[in-house]
VMD Tcl script that builds the backbone (N, CA, C; Angstrom):
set m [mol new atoms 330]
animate dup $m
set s [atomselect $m all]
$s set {name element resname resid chain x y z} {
  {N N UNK 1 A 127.531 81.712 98.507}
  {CA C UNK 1 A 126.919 81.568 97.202}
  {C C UNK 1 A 127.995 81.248 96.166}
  {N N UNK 2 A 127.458 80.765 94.952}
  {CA C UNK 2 A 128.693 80.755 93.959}
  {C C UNK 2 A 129.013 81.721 93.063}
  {N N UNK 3 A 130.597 81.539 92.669}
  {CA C UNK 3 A 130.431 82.824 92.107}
  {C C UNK 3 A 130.498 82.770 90.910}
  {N N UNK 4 A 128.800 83.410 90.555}
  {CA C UNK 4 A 128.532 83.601 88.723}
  {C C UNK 4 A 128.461 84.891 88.559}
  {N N UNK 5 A 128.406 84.843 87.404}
  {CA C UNK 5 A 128.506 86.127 86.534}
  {C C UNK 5 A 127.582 87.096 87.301}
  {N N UNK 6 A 126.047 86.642 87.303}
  {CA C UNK 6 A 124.806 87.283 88.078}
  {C C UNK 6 A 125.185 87.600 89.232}
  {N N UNK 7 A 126.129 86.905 90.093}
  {CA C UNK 7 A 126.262 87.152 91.652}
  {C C UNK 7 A 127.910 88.019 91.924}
  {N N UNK 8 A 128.587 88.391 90.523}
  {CA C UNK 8 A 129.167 89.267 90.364}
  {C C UNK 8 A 128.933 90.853 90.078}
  {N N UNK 9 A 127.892 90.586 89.215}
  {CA C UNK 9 A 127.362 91.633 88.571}
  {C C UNK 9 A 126.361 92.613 89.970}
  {N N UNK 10 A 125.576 91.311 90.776}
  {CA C UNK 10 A 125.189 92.403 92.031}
  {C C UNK 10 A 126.236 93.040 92.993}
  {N N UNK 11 A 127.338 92.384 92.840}
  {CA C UNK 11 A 127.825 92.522 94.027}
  {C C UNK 11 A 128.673 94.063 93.256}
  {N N UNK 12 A 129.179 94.154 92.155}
  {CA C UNK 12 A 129.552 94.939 91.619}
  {C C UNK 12 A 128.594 96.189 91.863}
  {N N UNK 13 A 127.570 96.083 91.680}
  {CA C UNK 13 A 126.145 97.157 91.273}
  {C C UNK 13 A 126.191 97.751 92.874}
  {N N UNK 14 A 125.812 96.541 93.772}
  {CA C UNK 14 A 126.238 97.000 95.164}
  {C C UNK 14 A 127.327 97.797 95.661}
  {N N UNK 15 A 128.483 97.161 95.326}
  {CA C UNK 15 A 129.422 97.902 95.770}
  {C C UNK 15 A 129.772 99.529 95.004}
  {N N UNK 16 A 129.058 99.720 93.586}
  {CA C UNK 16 A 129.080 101.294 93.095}
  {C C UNK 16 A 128.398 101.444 93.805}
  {N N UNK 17 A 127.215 101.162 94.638}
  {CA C UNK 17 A 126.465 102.066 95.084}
  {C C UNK 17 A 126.878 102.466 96.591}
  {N N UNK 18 A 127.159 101.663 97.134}
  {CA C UNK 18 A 127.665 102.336 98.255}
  {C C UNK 18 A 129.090 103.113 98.202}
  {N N UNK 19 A 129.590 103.243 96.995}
  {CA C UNK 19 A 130.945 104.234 96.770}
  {C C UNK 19 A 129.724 105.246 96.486}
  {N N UNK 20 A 129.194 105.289 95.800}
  {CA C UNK 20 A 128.583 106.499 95.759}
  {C C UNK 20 A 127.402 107.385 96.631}
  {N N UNK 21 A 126.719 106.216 97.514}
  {CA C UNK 21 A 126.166 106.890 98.674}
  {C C UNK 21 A 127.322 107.440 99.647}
  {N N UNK 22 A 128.495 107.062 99.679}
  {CA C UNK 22 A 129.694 107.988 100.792}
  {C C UNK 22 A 129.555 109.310 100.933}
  {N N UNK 23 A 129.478 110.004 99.549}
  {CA C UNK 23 A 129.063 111.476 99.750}
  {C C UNK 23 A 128.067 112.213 100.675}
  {N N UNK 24 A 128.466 112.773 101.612}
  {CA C UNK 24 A 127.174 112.990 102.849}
  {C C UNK 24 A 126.278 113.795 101.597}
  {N N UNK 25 A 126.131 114.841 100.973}
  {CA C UNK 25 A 124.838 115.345 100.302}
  {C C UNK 25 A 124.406 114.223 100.155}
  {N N UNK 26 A 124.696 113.076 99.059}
  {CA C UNK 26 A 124.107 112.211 98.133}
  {C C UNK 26 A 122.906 111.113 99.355}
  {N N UNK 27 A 124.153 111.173 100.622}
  {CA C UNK 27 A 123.660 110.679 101.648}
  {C C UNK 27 A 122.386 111.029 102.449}
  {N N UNK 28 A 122.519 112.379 102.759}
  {CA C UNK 28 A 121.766 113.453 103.305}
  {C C UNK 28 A 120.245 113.743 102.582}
  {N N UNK 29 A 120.326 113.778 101.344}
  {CA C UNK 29 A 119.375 113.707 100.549}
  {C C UNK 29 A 118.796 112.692 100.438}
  {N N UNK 30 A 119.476 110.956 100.358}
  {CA C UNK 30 A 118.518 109.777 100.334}
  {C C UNK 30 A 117.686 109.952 101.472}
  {N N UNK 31 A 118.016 110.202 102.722}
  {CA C UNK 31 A 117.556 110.517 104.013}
  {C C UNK 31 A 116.323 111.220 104.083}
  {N N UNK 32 A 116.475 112.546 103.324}
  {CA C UNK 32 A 115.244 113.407 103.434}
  {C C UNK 32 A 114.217 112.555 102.755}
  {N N UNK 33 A 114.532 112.358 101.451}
  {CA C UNK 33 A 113.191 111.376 100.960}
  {C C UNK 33 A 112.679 110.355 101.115}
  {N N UNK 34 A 113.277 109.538 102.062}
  {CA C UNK 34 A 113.287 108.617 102.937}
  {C C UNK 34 A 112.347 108.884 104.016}
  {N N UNK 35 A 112.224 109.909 104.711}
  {CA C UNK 35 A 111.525 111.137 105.433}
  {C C UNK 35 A 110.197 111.591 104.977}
  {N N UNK 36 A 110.293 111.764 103.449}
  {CA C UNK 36 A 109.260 112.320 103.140}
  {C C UNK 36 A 108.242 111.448 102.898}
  {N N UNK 37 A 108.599 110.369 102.238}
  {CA C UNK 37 A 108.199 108.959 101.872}
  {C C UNK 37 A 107.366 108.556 103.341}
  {N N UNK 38 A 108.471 108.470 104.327}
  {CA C UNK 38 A 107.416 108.058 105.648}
  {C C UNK 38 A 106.042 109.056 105.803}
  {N N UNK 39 A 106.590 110.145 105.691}
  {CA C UNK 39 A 105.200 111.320 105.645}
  {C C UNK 39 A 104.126 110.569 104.926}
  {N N UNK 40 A 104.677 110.746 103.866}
  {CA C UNK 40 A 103.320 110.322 102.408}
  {C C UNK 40 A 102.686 108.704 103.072}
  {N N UNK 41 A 103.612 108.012 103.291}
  {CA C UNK 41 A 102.729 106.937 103.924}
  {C C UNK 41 A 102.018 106.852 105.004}
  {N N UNK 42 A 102.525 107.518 106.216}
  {CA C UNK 42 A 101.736 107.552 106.938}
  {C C UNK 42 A 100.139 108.366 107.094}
  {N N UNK 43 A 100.129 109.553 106.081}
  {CA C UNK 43 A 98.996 110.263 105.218}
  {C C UNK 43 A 98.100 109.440 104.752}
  {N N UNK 44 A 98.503 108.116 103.499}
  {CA C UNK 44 A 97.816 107.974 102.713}
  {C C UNK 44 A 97.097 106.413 103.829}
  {N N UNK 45 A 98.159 105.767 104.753}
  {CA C UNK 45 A 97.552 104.592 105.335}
  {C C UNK 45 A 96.491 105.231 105.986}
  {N N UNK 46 A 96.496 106.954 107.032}
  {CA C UNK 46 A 95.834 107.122 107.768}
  {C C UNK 46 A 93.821 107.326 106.613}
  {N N UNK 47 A 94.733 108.330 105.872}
  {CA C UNK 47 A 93.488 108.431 105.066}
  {C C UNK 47 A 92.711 107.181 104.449}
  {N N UNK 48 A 93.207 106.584 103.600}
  {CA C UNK 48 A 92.490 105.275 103.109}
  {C C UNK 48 A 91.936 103.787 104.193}
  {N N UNK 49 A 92.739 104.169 105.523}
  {CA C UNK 49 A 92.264 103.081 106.742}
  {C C UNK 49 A 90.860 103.606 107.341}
  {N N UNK 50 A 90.919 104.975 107.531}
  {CA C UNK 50 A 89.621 105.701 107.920}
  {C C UNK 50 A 88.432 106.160 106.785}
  {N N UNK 51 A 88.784 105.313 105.108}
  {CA C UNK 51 A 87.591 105.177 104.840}
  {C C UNK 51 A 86.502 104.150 104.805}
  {N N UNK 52 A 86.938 103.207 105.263}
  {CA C UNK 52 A 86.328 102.049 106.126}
  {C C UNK 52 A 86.418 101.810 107.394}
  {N N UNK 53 A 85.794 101.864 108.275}
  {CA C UNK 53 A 85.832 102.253 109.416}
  {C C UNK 53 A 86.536 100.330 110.245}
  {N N UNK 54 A 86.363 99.557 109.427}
  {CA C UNK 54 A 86.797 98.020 109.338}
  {C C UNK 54 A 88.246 97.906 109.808}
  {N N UNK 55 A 89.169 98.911 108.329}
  {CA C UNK 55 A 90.475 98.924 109.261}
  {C C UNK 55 A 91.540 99.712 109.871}
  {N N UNK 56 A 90.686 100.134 110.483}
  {CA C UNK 56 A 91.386 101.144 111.627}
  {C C UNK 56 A 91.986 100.347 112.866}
  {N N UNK 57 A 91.538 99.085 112.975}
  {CA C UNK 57 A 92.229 98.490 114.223}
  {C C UNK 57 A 93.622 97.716 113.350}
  {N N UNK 58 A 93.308 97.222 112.027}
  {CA C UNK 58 A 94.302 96.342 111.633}
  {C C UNK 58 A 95.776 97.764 111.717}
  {N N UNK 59 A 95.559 98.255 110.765}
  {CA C UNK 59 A 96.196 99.335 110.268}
  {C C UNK 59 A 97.133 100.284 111.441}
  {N N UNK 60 A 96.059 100.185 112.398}
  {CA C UNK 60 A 97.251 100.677 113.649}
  {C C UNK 60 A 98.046 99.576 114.044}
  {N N UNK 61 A 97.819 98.404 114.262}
  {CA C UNK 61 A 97.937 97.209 114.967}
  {C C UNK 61 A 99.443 97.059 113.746}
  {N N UNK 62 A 99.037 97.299 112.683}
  {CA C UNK 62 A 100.801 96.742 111.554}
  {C C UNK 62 A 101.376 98.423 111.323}
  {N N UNK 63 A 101.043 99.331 111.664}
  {CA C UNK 63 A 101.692 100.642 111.645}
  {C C UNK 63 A 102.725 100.457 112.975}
  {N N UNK 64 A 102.049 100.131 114.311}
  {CA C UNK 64 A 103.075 99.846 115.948}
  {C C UNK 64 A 103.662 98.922 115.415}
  {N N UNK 65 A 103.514 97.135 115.224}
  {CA C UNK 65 A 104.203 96.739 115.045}
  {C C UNK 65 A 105.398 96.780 113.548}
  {N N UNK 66 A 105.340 97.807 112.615}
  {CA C UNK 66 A 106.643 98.504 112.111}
  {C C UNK 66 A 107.418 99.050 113.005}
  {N N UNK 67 A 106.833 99.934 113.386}
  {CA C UNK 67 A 107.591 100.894 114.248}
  {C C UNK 67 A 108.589 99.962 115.481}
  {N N UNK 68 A 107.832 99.250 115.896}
  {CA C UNK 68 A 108.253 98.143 117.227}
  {C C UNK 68 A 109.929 97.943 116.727}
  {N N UNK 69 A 109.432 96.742 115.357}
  {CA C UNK 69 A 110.029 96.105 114.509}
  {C C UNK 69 A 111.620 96.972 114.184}
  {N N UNK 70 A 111.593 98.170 113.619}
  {CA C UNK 70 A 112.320 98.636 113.507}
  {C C UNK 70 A 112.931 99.474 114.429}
  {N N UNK 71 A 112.413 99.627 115.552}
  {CA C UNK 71 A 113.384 100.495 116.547}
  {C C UNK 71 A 114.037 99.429 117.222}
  {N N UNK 72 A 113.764 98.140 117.220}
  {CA C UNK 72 A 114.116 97.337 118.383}
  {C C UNK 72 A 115.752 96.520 117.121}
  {N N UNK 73 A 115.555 96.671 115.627}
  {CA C UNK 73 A 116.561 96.539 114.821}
  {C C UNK 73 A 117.415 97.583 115.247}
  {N N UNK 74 A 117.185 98.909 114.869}
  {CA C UNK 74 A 118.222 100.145 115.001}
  {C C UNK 74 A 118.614 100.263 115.873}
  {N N UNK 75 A 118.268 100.110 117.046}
  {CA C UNK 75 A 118.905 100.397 118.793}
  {C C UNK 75 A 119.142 98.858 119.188}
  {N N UNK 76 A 119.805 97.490 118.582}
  {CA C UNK 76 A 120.102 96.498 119.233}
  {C C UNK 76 A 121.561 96.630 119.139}
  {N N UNK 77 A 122.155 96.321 119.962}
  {CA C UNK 77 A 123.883 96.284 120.268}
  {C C UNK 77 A 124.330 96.059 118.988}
  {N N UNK 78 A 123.924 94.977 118.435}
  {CA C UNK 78 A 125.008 94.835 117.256}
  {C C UNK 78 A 124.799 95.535 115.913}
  {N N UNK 79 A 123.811 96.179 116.050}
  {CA C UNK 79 A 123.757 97.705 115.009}
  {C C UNK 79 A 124.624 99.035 115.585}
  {N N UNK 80 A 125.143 98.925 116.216}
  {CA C UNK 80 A 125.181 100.313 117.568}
  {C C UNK 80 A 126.322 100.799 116.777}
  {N N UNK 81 A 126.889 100.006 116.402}
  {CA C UNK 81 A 128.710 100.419 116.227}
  {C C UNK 81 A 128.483 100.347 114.614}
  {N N UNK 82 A 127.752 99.934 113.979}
  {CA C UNK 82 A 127.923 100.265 112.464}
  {C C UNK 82 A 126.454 100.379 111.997}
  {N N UNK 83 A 126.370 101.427 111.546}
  {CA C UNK 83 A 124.880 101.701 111.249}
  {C C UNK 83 A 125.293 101.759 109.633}
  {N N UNK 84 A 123.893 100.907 109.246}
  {CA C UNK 84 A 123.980 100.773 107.628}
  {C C UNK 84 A 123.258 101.942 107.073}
  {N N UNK 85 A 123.389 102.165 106.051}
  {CA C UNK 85 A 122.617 103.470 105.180}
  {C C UNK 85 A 121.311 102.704 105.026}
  {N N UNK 86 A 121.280 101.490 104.422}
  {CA C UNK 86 A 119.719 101.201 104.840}
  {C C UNK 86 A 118.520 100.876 105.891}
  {N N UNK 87 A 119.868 100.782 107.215}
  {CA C UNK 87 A 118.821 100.800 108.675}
  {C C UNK 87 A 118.236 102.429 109.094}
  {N N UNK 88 A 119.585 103.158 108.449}
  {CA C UNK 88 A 119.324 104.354 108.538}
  {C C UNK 88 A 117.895 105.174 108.467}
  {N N UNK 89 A 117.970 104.711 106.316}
  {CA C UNK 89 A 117.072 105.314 105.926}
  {C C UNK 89 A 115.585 104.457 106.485}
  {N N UNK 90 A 115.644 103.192 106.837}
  {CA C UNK 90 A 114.449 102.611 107.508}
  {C C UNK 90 A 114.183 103.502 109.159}
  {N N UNK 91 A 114.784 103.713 109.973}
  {CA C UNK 91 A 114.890 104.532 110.967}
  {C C UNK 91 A 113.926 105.853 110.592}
  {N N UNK 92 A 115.019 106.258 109.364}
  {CA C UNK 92 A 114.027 107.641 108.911}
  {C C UNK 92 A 112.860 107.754 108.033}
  {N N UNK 93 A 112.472 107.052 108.221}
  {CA C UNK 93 A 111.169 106.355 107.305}
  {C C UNK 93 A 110.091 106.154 108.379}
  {N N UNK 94 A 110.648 105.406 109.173}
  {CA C UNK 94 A 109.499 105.032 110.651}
  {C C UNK 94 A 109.323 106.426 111.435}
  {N N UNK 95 A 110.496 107.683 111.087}
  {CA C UNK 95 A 110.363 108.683 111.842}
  {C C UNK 95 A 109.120 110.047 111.164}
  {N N UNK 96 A 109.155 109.378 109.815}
  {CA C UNK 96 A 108.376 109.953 109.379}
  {C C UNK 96 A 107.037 110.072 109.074}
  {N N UNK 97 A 107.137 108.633 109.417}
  {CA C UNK 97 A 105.654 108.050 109.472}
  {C C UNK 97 A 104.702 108.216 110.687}
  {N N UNK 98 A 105.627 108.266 111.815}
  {CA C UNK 98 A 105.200 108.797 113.142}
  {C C UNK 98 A 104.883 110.302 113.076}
  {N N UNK 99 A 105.526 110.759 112.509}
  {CA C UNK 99 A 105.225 112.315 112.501}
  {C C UNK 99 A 104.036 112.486 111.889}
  {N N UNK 100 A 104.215 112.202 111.029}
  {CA C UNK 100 A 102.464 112.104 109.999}
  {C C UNK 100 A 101.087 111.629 111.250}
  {N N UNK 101 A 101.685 110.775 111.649}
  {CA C UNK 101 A 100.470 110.242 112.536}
  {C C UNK 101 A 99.906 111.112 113.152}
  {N N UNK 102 A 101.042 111.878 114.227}
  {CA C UNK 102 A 100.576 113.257 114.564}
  {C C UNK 102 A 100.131 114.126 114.455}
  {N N UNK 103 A 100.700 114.627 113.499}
  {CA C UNK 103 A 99.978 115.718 112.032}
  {C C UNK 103 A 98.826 115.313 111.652}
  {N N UNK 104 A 98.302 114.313 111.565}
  {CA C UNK 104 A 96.441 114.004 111.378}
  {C C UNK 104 A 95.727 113.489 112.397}
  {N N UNK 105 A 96.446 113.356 113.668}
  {CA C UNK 105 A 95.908 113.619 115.136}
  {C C UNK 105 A 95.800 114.708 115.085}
  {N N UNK 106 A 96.577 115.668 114.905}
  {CA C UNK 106 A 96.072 117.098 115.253}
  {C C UNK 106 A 94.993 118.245 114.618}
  {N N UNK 107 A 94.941 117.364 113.392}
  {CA C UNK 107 A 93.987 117.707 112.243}
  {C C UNK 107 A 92.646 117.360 112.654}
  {N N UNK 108 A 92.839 116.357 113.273}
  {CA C UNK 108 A 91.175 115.795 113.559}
  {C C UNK 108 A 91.011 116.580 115.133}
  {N N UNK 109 A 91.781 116.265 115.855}
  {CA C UNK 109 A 91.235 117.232 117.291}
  {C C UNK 109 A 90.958 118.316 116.808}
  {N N UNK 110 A 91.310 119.163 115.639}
  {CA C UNK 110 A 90.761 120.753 115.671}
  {C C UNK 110 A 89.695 120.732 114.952}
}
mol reanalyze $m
mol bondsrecalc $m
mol representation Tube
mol addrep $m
């Protein structure tokens, strides 16, 4: 790219931010809400897909293929050796969203 002011200014903005995600808390914490976030989504897709009974096939069908999508990013060789804070927090996002799924599988079997 060339270098303008605008494509300084991100790269600047970028680079504070990853000096300042280094801190494992600061780190640790994007993570959890990253986590929680997958929760809340996977809650609100399950709830609002099952009030039309229409898309319950779509809605699973682009919930797997996320999940697909992103495990087959996080576990490919050339992620292996440097994991980014944002494959990360996508990792922990899909982990949370799976969990949720569960959690209202188990809600409805009882």
């Amino acid at each position: 790219m060339q270098n303008t002011r605008l494509n300084n200014l991100f790269d600047a903005i970028a680079r504070s931010l990853g000096q300042w995600f280094l801190n494992p808390w600061r780190r640790l914490s994007l993570l959890i809400i990253s986590f929680l976030f997958g929760f809340f989504l996977g809650s609100a897709i399950s709830t609002s897909a099952g009030q039309r009974a229409e898309l319950d096939l779509w809605a699973a069908a682009i919930l797997v293929l996320f999940t697909e999508v992103t495990s087959r990013i996080f576990y490919s060789r050339s992620f292996v050796t440097k994991r980014s804070l944002i494959l990360q927090s996508l990792n922990i996002l899909k982990v949370g969203l799976t969990y949720s799924m569960f959690v209202e599988a188990f809600k409805l079997g009882s």
